[in-house]
C-alpha positions as CSV (number, residue, x, y, z in Angstrom):
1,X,0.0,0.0,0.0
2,X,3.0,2.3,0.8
3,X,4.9,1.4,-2.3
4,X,1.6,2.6,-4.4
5,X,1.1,5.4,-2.7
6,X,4.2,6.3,-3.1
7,X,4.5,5.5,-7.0
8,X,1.5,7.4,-7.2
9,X,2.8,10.5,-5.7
10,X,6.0,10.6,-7.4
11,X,4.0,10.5,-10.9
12,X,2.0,13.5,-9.7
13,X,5.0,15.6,-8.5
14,X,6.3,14.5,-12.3
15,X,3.4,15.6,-14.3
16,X,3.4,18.8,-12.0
17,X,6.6,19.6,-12.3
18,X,7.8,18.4,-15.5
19,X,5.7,21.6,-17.7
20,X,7.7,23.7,-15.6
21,X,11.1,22.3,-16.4
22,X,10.4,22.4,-20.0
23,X,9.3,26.1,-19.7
24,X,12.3,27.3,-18.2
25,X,14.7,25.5,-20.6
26,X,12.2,26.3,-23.7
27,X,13.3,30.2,-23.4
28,X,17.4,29.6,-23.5
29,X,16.8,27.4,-26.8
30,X,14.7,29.7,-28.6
31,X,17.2,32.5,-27.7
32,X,19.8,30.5,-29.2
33,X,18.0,29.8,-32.5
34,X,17.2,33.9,-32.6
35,X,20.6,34.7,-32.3
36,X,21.5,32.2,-34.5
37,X,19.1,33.1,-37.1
38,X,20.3,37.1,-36.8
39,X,23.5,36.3,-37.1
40,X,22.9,34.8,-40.6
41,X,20.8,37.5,-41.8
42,X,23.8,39.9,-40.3
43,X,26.0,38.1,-42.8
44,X,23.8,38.2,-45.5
45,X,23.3,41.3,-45.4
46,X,26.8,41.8,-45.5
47,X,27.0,39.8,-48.6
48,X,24.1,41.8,-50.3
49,X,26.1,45.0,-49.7
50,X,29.3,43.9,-51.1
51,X,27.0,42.7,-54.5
52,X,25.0,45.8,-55.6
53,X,24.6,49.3,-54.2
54,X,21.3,50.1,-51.7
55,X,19.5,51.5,-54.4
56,X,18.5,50.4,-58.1
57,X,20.2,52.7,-60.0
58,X,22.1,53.2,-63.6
59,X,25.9,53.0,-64.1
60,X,27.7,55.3,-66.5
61,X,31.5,54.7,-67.3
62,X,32.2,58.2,-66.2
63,X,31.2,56.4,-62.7
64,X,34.7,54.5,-62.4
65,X,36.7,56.5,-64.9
66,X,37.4,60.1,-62.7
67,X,40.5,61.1,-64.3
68,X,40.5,64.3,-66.8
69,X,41.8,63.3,-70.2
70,X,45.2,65.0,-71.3
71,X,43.8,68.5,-73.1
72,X,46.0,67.6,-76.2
73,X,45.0,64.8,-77.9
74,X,46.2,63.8,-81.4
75,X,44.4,62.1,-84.0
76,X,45.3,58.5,-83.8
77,X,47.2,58.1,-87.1
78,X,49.0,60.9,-86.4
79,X,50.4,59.0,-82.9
80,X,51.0,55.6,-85.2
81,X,52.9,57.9,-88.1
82,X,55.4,60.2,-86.2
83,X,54.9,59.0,-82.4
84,X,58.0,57.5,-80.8
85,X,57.8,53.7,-80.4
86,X,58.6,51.8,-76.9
87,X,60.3,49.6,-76.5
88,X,58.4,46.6,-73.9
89,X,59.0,43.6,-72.4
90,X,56.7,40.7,-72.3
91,X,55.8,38.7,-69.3
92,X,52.8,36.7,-70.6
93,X,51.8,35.6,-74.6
94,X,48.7,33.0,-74.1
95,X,47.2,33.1,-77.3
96,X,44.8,30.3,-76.2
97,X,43.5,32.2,-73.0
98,X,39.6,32.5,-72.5
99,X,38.3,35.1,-70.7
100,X,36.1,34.4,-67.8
101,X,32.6,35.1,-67.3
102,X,32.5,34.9,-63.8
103,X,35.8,33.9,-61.4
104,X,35.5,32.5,-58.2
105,X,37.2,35.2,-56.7
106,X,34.3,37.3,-56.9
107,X,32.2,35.4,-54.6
108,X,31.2,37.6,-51.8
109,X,32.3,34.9,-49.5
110,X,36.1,35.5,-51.2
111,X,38.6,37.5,-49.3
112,X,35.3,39.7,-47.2
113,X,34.1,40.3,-50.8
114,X,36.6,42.7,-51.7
115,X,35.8,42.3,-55.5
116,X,32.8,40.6,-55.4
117,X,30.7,44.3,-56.3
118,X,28.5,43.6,-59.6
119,X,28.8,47.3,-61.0
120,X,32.6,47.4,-60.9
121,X,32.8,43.9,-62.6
122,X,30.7,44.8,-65.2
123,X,32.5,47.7,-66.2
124,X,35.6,46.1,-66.5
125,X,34.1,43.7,-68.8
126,X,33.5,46.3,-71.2
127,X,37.4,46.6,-71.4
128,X,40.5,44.2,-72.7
129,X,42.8,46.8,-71.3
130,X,44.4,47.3,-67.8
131,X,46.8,49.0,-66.3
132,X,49.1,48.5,-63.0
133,X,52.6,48.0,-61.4
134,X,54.5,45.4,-59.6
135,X,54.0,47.2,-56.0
136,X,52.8,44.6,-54.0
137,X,49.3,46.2,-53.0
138,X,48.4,47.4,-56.5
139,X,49.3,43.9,-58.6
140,X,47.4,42.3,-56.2
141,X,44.3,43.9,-56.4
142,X,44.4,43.8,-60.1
143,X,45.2,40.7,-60.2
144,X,41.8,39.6,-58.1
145,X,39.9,41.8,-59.5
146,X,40.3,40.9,-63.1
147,X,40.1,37.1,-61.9
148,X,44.1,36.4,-63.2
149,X,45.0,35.1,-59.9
150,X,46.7,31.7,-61.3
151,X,47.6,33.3,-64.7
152,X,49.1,36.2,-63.4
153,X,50.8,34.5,-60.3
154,X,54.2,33.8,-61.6
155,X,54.7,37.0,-64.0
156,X,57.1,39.9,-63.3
157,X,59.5,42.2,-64.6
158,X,62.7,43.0,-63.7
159,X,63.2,46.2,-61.7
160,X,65.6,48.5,-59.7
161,X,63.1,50.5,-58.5
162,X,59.8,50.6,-57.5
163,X,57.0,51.6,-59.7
164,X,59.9,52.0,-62.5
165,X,58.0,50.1,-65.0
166,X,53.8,50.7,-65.9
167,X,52.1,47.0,-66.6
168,X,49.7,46.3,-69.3
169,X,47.4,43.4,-69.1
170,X,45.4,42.8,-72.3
171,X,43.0,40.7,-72.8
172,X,41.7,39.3,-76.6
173,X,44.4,41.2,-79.2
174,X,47.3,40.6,-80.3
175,X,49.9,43.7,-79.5
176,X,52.1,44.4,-82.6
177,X,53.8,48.0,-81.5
178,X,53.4,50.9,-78.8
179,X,53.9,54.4,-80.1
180,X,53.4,57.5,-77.6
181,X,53.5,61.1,-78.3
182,X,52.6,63.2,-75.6
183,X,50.1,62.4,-72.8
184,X,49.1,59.9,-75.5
185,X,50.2,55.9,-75.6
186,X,49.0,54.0,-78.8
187,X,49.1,50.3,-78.7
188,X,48.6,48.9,-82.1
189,X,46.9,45.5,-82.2
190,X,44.7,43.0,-83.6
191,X,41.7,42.4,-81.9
192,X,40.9,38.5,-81.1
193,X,38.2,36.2,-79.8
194,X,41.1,35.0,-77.2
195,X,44.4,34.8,-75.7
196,X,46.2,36.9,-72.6
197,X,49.1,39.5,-72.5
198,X,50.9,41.2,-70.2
199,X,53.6,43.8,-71.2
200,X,56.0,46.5,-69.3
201,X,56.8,49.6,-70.2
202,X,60.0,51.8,-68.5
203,X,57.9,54.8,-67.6
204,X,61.0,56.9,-68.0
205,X,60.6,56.3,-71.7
206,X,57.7,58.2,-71.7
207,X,57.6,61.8,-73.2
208,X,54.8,63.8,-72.0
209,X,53.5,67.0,-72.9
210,X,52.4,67.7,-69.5
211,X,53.5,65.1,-66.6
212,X,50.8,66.9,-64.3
213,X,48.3,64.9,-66.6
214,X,47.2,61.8,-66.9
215,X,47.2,59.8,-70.3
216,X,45.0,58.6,-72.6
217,X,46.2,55.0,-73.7
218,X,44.0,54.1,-76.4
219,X,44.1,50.3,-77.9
220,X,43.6,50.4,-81.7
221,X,43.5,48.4,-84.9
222,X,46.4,49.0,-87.3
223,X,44.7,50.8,-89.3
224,X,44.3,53.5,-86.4
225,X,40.9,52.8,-85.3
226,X,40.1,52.8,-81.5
227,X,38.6,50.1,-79.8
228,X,39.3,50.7,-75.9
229,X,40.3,53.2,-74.1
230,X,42.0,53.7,-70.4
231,X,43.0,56.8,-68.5
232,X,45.7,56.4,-66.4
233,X,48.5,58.7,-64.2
234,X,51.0,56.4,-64.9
């Protein structure tokens, strides 16, 4: 009789007692999914911001370009027929290189999504040329940002000092021969459905009509017709 009563009161102190266990423990586990769940949306967020800018809104290319153009510039033909030609070296000829459409390194989860914003990838797909030097910070953001990681991880140029030499990378044409007069750099080429170059150029070759100014270096056909443009300090 004892033993029943017994069993019978431990069973009511249970089903009294047992709601109120699962209460108590019931608010710490929801917490944790909350905080859980916020810190994905944090990172998402995150994410979002590194992809696109808050707002819809239209892109020019006077958005990225904000660099005067030199206020001499010479018809094209002219720079081909009595500019002076420069002499470069050639760290990469990959006539079989295909250009990306999208490169892992612009994955917002890459490197904090450091090149990973849409607007700025776009635009540089409307280009085959780029411009850099070997300084450690400035070849390696081009490198990522142009997806050339791998290709680009073994070239460089000789150098005694830093910044002596201005880098081309250019992508689908075959370079035949630089000219520059002025603020102006001509590099005559022949455009291709392929292939990967990267040249140097001893900026102390250069003669500008006014080093306070940037120049226009302007990627033509051989017969002197433009087909991209860059604006750089050099």
């Amino acid at each position: 009789m004892n033993r029943k009563f017994f069993m019978v009161l431990f069973i009511m102190l249970m089903t009294l007692f047992l709601p109120i266990v699962r209460a108590e423990s019931q608010p710490a586990e929801t917490n944790n999914q909350v905080q859980r769940l916020q810190e994905k949306v944090d990172e998402l967020t995150k994410r979002l911001k590194r992809l696109e800018p808050d707002k819809p809104r239209n892109f020019f290319q006077s958005d990225f370009q904000h660099l005067d153009l030199p206020k001499v510039i010479y018809p094209v033909k002219d720079v081909i027929q009595s500019g002076k030609e420069l002499h470069y070296e050639i760290g990469l000829d990959d006539r079989n290189w295909e250009r990306p459409v999208y490169n892992k390194n612009w994955h917002s989860t890459f490197w904090g999504g450091r090149w990973s914003y849409v607007p700025g990838n776009l635009y540089d797909t409307t280009h085959r040329i780029f411009i850099g030097f070997q300084s450690a910070g400035i070849w390696f953001g081009l490198t990522n940002s142009l997806g050339l990681e791998e290709e680009l991880h073994n070239v460089s140029f000789p150098e005694t000092k830093v910044n002596e030499k201005a880098v081309f990378v250019i992508m689908q044409a075959d370079v035949k021969k630089i000219k520059n007069k002025g603020n102006q750099i001509v590099i005559i080429s022949e455009p291709k459905r392929s292939g990967l170059q990267v040249l140097a150029i001893k900026t102390s070759d250069l003669l500008p009509l006014n080093p306070k100014e940037a120049y226009l270096i302007q990627l033509v056909t051989p017969d002197g017709y433009e087909y991209d443009y860059k604006v750089d300090p050099l």
